[in-house]
FIMAR-441305 format. One record per residue (C-alpha): x, y, z. Coordinates in steps of 0.05 Angstrom, whole numbers, plus 5000, padded with zeros to 4 digits. Example, Ala and Ser with C-alpha at 12.3 -4.5 7.8 and 13.67 -1.06 7.14 Angstrom:
<nodes>
524649105156;527349795143;
</nodes>
This chain:
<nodes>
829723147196;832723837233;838523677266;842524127313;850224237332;851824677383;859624817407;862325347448;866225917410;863125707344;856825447364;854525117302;847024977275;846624417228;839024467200;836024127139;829924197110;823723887151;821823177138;814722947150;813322897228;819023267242;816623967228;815924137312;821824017324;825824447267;821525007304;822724837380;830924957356;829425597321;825425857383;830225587428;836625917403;832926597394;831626557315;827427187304;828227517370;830628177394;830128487319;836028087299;831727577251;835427007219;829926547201;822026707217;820025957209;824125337194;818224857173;815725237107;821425457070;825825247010;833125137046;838525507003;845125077009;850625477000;856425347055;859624827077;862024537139;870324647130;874625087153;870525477214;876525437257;878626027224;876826397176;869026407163;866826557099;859126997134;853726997082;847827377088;840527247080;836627807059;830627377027;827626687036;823026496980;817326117009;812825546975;807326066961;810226506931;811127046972;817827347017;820227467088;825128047094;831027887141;835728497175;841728617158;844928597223;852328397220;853528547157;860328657140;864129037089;861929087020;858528466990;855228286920;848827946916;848727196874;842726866868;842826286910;840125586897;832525566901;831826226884;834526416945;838927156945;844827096992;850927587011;857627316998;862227787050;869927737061;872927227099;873327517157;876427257236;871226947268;872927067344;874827807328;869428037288;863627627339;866427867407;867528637374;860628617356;858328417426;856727737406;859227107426;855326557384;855626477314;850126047277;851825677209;846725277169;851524987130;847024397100;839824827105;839025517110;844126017073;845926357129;852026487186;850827037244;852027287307;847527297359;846127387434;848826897487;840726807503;839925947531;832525887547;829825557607;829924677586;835724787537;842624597564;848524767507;854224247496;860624507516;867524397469;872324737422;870624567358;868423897326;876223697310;875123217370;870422547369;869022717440;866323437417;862023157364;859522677415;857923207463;854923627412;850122957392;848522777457;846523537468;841723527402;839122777433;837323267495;832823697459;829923177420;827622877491;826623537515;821523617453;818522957472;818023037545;814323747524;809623247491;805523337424;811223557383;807623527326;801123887355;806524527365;806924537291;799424497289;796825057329;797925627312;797526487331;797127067290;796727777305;791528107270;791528797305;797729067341;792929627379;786129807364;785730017282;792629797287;795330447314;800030487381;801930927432;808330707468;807130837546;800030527561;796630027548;796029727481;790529107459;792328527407;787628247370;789627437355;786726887313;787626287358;787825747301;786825057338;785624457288;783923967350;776723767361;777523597438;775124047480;780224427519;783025077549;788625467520;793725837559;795126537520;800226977555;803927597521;811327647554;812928417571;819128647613;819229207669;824529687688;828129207735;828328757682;823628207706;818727897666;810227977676;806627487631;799127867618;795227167599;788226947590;785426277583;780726077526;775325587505;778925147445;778724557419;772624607363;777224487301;776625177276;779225967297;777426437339;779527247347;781127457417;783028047449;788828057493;792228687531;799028917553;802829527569;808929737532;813530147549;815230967535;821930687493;817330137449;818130267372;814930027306;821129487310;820629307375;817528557392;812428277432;812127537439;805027137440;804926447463;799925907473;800025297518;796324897556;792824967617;795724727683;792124817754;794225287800;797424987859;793025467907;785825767903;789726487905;794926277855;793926417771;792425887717;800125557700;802525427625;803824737609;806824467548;807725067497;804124997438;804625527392;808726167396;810226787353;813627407358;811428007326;812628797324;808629377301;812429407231;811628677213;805528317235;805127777188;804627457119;797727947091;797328407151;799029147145;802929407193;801829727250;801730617268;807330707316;805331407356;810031817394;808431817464;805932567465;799432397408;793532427423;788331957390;781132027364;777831377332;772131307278;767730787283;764630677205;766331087145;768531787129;772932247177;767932897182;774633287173;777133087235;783532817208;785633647207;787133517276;793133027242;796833517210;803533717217;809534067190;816133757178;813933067204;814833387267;809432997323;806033727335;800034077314;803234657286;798835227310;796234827369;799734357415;798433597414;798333297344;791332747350;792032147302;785131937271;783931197264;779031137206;773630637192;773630277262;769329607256;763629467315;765328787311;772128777317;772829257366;776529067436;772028717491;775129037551;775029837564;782629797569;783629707495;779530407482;784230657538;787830987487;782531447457;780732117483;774932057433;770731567397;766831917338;760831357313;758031517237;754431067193;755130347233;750830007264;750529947336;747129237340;753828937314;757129117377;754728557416;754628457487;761628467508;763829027465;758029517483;760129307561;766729497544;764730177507;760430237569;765730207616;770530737584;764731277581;764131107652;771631147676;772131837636;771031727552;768032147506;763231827451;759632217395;754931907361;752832327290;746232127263;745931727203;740632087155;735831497145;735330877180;738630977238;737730537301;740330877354;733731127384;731230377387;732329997449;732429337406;737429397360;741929877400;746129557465;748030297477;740630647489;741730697561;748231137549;743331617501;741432327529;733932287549;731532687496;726332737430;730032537362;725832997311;728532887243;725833397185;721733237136;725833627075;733433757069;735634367113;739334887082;746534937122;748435557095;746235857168;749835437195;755835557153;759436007213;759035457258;761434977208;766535347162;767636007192;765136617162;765336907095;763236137062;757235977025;755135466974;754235017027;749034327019;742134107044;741833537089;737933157135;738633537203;735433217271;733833597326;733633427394;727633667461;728333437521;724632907553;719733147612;723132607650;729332657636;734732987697;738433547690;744533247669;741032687622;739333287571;744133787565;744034237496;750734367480;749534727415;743334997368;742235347302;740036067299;733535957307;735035717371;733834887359;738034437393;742934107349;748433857386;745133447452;749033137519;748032667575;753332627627;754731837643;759231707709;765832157689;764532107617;759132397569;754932197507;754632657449;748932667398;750133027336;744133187295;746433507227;748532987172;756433107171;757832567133;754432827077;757832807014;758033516994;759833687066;766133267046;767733546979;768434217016;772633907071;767434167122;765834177184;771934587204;775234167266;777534957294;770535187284;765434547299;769833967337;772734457378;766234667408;763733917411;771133607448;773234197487;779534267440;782935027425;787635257366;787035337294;787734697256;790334737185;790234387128;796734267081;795134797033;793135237085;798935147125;803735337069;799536047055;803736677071;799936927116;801436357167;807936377212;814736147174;814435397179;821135417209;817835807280;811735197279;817634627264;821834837314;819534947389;821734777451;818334237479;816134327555;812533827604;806833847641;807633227675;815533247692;814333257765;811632437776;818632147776;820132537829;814132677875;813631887882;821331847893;823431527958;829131837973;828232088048;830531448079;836031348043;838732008049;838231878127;842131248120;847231578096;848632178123;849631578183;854231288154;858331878139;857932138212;859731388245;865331308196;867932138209;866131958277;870131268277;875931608240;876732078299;876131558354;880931088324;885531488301;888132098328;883432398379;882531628407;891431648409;891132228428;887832138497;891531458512;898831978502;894832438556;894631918606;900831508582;897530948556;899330968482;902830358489;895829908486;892930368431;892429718393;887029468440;883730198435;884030098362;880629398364;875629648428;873830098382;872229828314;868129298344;864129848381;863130268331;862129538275;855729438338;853630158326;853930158251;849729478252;844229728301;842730378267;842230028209;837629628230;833830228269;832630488203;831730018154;824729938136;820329348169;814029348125;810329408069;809330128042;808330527983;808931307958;804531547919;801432157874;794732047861;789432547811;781832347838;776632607794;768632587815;762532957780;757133197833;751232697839;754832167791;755931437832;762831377807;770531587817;775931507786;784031567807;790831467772;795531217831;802731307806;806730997871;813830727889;812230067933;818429847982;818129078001;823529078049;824828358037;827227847984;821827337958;815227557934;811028127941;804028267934;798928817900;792228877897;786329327880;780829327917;781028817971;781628107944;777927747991;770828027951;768327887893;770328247839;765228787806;764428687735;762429367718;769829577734;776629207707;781929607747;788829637718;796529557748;801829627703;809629717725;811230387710;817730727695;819031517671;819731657602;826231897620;828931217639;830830627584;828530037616;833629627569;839429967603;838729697673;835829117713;837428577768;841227957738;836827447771;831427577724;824627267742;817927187708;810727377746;803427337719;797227817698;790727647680;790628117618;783528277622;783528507688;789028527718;787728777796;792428267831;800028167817;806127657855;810828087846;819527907850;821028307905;829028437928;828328907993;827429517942;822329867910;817829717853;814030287814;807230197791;801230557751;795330467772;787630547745;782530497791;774530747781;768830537830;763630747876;765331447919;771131207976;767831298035;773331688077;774732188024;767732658019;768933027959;766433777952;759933817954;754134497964;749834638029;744335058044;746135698095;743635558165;736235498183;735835528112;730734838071;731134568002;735834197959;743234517960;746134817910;750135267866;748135827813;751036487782;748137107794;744837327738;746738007727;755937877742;755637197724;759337077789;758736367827;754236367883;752935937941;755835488000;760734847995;764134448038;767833828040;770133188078;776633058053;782232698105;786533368100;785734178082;786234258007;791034707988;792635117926;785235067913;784035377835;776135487823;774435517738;767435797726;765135677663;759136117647;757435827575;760935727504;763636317467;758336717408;758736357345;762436527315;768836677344;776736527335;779035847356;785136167385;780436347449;778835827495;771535517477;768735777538;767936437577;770936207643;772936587712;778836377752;778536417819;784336297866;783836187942;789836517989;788836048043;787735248053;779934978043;780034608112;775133928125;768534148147;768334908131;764435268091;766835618025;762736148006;763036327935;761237047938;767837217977;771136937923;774337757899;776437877832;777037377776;781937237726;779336977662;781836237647;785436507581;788736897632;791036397674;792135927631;797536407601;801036507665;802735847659;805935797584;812835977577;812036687533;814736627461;822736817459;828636827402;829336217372;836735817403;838335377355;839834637371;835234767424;833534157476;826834107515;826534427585;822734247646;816734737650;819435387711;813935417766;811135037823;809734237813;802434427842;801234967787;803034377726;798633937761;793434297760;793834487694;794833887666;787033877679;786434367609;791634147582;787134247507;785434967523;793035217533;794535787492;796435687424;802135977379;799736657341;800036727263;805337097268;809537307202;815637457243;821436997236;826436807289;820736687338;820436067388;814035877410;813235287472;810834737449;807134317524;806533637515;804733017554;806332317570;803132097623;796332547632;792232237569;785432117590;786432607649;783333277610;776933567639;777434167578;771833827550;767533987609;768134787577;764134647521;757834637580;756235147649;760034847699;764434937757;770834527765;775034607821;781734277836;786334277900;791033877932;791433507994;797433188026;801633768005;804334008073;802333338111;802532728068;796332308059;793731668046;792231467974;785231487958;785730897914;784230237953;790529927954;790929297988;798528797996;799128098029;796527448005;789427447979;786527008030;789627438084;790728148063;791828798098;791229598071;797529778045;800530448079;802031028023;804131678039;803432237987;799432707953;793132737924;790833177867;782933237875;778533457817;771233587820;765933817768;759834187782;754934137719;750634827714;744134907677;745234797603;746235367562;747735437486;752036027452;748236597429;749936727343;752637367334;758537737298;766137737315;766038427337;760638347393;764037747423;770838067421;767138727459;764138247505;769838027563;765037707608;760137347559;752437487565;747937427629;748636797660;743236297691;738436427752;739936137823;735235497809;728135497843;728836277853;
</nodes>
């Protein structure tokens, strides 16, 4: 049996290989003492492994001889690797008994060497496992250590045997020891196609295995930490109990400073009842637990793609990558696109069926690209899920299959309500693509395959925005087709890409095809490519100054006007007090001859000014619940669904518990929407530097988690959240009316000969709109044309004045336009001598202008192939605006326009924020600003094929659309 010593100083860990039975508890010691945790692994399981005896038990009062693990051999045959944290001077590895390799290190002193290296415990095995470390002072909750000062003293062994009886009862009281050893987790996905983006929200996948044939529910929680340190549990409960396992997807946000050796920890208990109708499920007795990083999943699983922040990320669902994986590259390992901005992983060969079951585990993706699977593995709850993200702002492409595909078949295909409304004609021989070779590879290529090519007419019934063409072939066939769903859109490619001598060639282009199709602008290289002379010196592309678009959040939610009253205050009483008291007070008593009692000033005067000091505090300190808050609120005319990202600093001015929720609580909960809060902190801050010491643990529902208890110490609590439902009622977005006496159905146009925007618009927002920018796009760019331009030929129009509630804007006074290359390049730091050593730099300009570009944030300009060295190009980047790009939207007509509100009065947050116990609970009051976003589809219109030079001659683009009905 494990058996367990524990003494103060040298705490000591007697453990011996499991005997039958005892296997649960050899693994409630190793969890309890923090075995495995916090990167600093000693032993991943005790019941399993072949104990290497190497040490002894003499002479740990001083000198301790510290050896090493760096592999345990297990029983089948394969190893754990174990850090090296600790390690000490040189050492030479001996094969151990049992095969076991060990470190024999100098003698070294014991309390010197532990407290210098911030440690306080050391843990021997000296009968079990070959190994003696340091480790954290952690004592989980149910564990009580034995106090002494060695075991040189009967009564220290006696404490140290009455503390190991005290787990052994704890273990019982616990109950089913031995059904801890039984069930068990694994994590089979850290992320969706095992790829993760620190800073959001990232999905597990874990086999549940649970060898019990009693029906029961299982408790599964994932244990995160926030910035002040606190603990949120995101848990689930499960159906168990059938004897076999089951996959499940669970959900959690990690943090900006989460890397691929950072841990997670998954547990699994039992269900107890909440002790109110408002309160979450409880864990009971812990059943199974396991801790796991990105790097090191598990015995037979891969490990997991740790992003940088900054990535984007584009996923494949079936085989091949249609060349998309150019938008991967980079130079120098640097997390860049080279002659772009944001580098876009590509997870390949996504599975239907293992795909996440909740829209926040495709939260991640700015783009799903479907090739050869089949839809009718999705099921129910992963096509709901899919569903959902188009909704709340996701871009799917499907790309025909050549034969056999099922998409346009309601039967076999959950998805055929997200289709565009159009004709699938497929043709009868192979096509030819060599027209099509400018779209797809640029000009000057040939040689290129026949392959099945489907076009697409629209349906009579279809709407306007049901059946958008988005591109055609020269002939003037529809190729590429679109339907707009909620803020999100369907793609439907009809040419084969997939095609196998499409792939040989490493076609399509992503600069020249996916570009056009996901809104996206710069030249995209291959490796070859990139190292041609002709391309900018790799040092310019490798080195660049980073700038963000985003930097302003931390700040704009910052409460800091309150404080700043409270003490300016103070310093005035306490000048004020100083002057009293001291010598203008003495001075006054010496006027009148009364310095003799300028004691009893003194004290009349400290206790009036101690009554002063108390009541302004307590004039300004806070007495409710409230929140500020920066908020981006996106709508698309027509569509029956917004969306907002609420960044906001909530103040509880009291100690206890506080409350969140979105949406209010008291109805029930629309399944077509799983809103999202997550604590936030900038990606500026470390949240493992700070924290309050009375750490405390509240609980999620990972799946959707809407409602959160919250620890709450008369401070503030950040938070991120997700919202997307129907149209808010007191915030009337943008929307067109007809001119007085005028009848029909409003709406706008652009005149046909300028391409300028006509007609009227007005809006019912709670405040003026300020800083309102107005980007026309009039259609794509002539194919073909350099990817360095912007995809579209779009006017920017900016207004002088504020957009007031209830006026009209006319969009023929509009004046002059800028084009959006134009504006777009205002906004980009210009390229400058290269400073070595070089740090990154907040972006100069107003918070209003980033804002607002963060909007097109794929359609900033792009470095220049430039042979001239020395040169430093900006490099934008991004943290917190993923999923927030509307550059897309320029591969169609449209008008977008974004302004602010709240920015000279603050406003209430669109997003329904609600505080206060669920049975009971009450609008929380938020102050801030709102950044509002609105899209305006146009009639759709494909690019005209033509030659470099008469796009280039072109500035405005060709004749636009008609005023509709005229």
């Amino acid at each position: 049996m494990a058996i367990a010593l524990i003494v103060e100083n040298l705490d000591v860990i007697v453990a011996a290989d499991d005997a039958p039975g005892h296997a649960g508890l050899a693994k409630i010691f190793g969890e309890a003492l923090g075995v495995g945790g916090e990167g600093r692994n000693i032993v991943t399981k005790f019941h399993g492994f072949e104990m290497c005896k190497v040490l002894d038990a003499q002479g740990r009062h001083a000198d301790v001889e510290v050896v090493q693990p760096h592999r345990f051999a297990d029983r089948g045959g394969e190893g754990v690797e174990h850090s090296d944290d600790g390690h000490q001077g040189d050492s030479t590895h001996d094969p151990g008994p049992d095969g076991c390799k060990v470190d024999h290190a100098p003698r070294i002193d014991r309390r010197a060497r532990c407290l210098d290296s911030g440690y306080d415990r050391l843990v021997i095995f000296p009968q079990g496992l070959s190994a003696a470390r340091c480790i954290p002072d952690r004592e989980p909750a149910g564990v009580r250590w034995c106090r002494g000062r060695g075991l040189s003293r009967f009564s220290d062994v006696a404490r140290a045997l009455a503390c190991f009886l005290l787990v052994f009862m704890t273990s019982i009281a616990r109950g089913q020891g031995v059904e801890l050893g039984r069930v068990r987790l694994e994590v089979q996905e850290f992320g969706v196609g095992n790829t993760v983006r620190p800073g959001g929200w990232v999905g597990l996948r874990v086999r549940v295995f649970d060898p019990t044939t009693t029906p029961r529910e299982l408790l599964i929680r994932v244990a995160g930490r926030d910035a002040d340190g606190d603990l949120p549990y995101y848990q689930q409960v499960i159906a168990a109990g059938d004897g076999a396992s089951r996959d499940i997807w669970t959900y959690v946000p990690i943090p900006y400073h989460f890397d691929a050796n950072s841990t997670v920890e998954v547990i699994a208990a039992t269900v107890v009842g909440s002790e109110g109708s408002d309160e979450p499920p409880r864990a009971g007795d812990v059943l199974a637990r396991t801790l796991v990083s990105p790097a090191v999943l598990g015995e037979g699983r891969a490990a997991a793609t740790t992003l940088h922040p900054e990535e984007g990320l584009i996923g494949v669902i079936g085989r091949g990558n249609l060349s998309l994986t150019t938008y991967a590259e980079r130079i120098e390992q640097q997390p860049w696109s080279p002659l772009a901005h944001e580098r876009t992983e590509i997870v390949l060969q996504l599975n239907p069926q293992s795909l996440p079951d909740r829209w926040i585990g495709l939260a991640p993706f700015d783009a799903l690209v479907w090739t050869d699977a089949e839809p009718a593995d999705l099921g129910i709850e992963r096509a709901r899920a899919i569903t959902e993200w188009v909704r709340r702002g996701g871009h799917l492409v499907v790309v025909l299959p050549p034969v056999g595909q099922a998409w346009t078949t309601p039967r076999s295909n959950p998805l055929h309500e997200l289709l565009p409304r159009v004709d699938v004609i497929r043709s009868v021989d192979a096509v030819d693509l060599n027209p099509l070779a400018p779209l797809l590879a640029g000009t000057g290529v040939t040689g290129l395959p026949a392959v099945t090519v489907h076009t697409f007419e629209p349906r009579p019934e279809a709407e306007p925005h049901q059946a958008i063409a988005v591109l055609g072939d020269p002939r003037g066939r529809t190729i590429v087709a679109r339907r707009i769903e909620g803020l999100g859109m369907v793609t439907l490619v009809g040419v084969d890409l997939n095609n196998a001598g499409l792939r040989r060639l490493g076609l399509p282009r992503a600069d020249r095809f996916w570009n056009r199709v996901l809104g996206k602008r710069g030249e995209y290289l291959t490796t070859s490519e990139l190292a041609d002379a002709s391309v900018a010196p790799r040092w310019n592309l490798a080195n660049r100054r980073p700038h963000w678009l985003d930097q302003d959040i931390p700040g704009l939610i910052a409460k800091q006007g309150r404080s700043a009253a409270g003490l300016f205050a103070g310093f005035f009483l306490f000048a004020l007090y100083w002057l009293v008291a001291g010598p203008v007070g003495y001075g006054l008593l010496k006027r009148f001859g009364y310095q003799r009692h300028a004691w009893v000033a003194y004290v009349v005067s400290a206790a009036g000014f101690t009554v002063l000091a108390w009541s302004s505090a307590l004039a300004i300190r806070p007495k409710r619940v409230e929140a500020t808050h920066l908020t981006i609120i996106d709508h698309v005319y027509l569509q029956p669904v917004q969306r907002t990202r609420t960044w906001m600093s909530m103040l509880v001015p009291t100690y206890g518990q506080g409350m969140l929720h979105v949406g209010d609580p008291r109805r029930s909960r629309d399944d077509d929407y799983h809103n999202l809060i997550a604590p936030w902190q900038s990606r500026r801050l470390d949240a493992r530097s700070g924290g309050f010491p009375d750490v405390r643990p509240y609980v999620l529902d990972a799946r959707a988690p809407e409602s959160v208890s919250f620890p709450a110490r008369a401070t503030i609590k950040q938070f991120r959240v997700d919202w997307s439902g129907p149209p808010v009622d007191d915030w009337g977005m943008p929307r067109p009316r007809l001119p007085d006496g005028q009848q029909g159905e409003p709406a706008l146009w652009l005149d046909a000969r300028t391409g300028d925007p006509r007609g009227l618009l007005t809006h019912g927002l709670p405040g003026p709109m300020s800083d309102v920018v107005i980007i026309v796009a009039r259609h794509q760019r002539a194919v073909p044309t350099s990817p360095r331009a912007s995809v579209a030929l779009a006017a920017a129009y900016k207004l002088t004045g504020d957009w007031h509630p209830g006026h009209y804007l006319d969009l023929s006074t509009l004046g002059e336009p800028a084009t959006l290359d134009a504006y777009l390049d205002r906004i980009m730091p210009p390229p400058r001598t290269m400073s070595f050593g070089a740090m990154s730099e907040d972006l100069p300009g107003d918070p209003t202008t980033r804002l607002s570009a963060l909007a097109f944030f794929d359609s900033l300009p792009t470095p220049a192939q430039t042979a001239t060295a020395g040169t430093e190009f900006a490099l934008m980047r991004r943290s917190e605006g993923h999923g927030l790009d509307l550059s897309r939207w320029l591969t169609q007509p449209c008008i977008i326009i974004i302004g602010h509100v709240g920015l000279n009065t603050p406003e209430a947050a669109p997003t329904p924020l609600w505080t206060g116990e669920a049975s009971s609970p009450r609008r929380l009051r938020t102050t801030g600003r709102t950044v509002v976003r609105w899209v305006y589809p146009l009639p759709a219109r494909v690019p005209e094929w033509t030659n470099l030079t008469d796009v280039q001659a072109d500035p405005l683009g060709l004749p636009p659309s008609a005023p509709p009905g005229r």
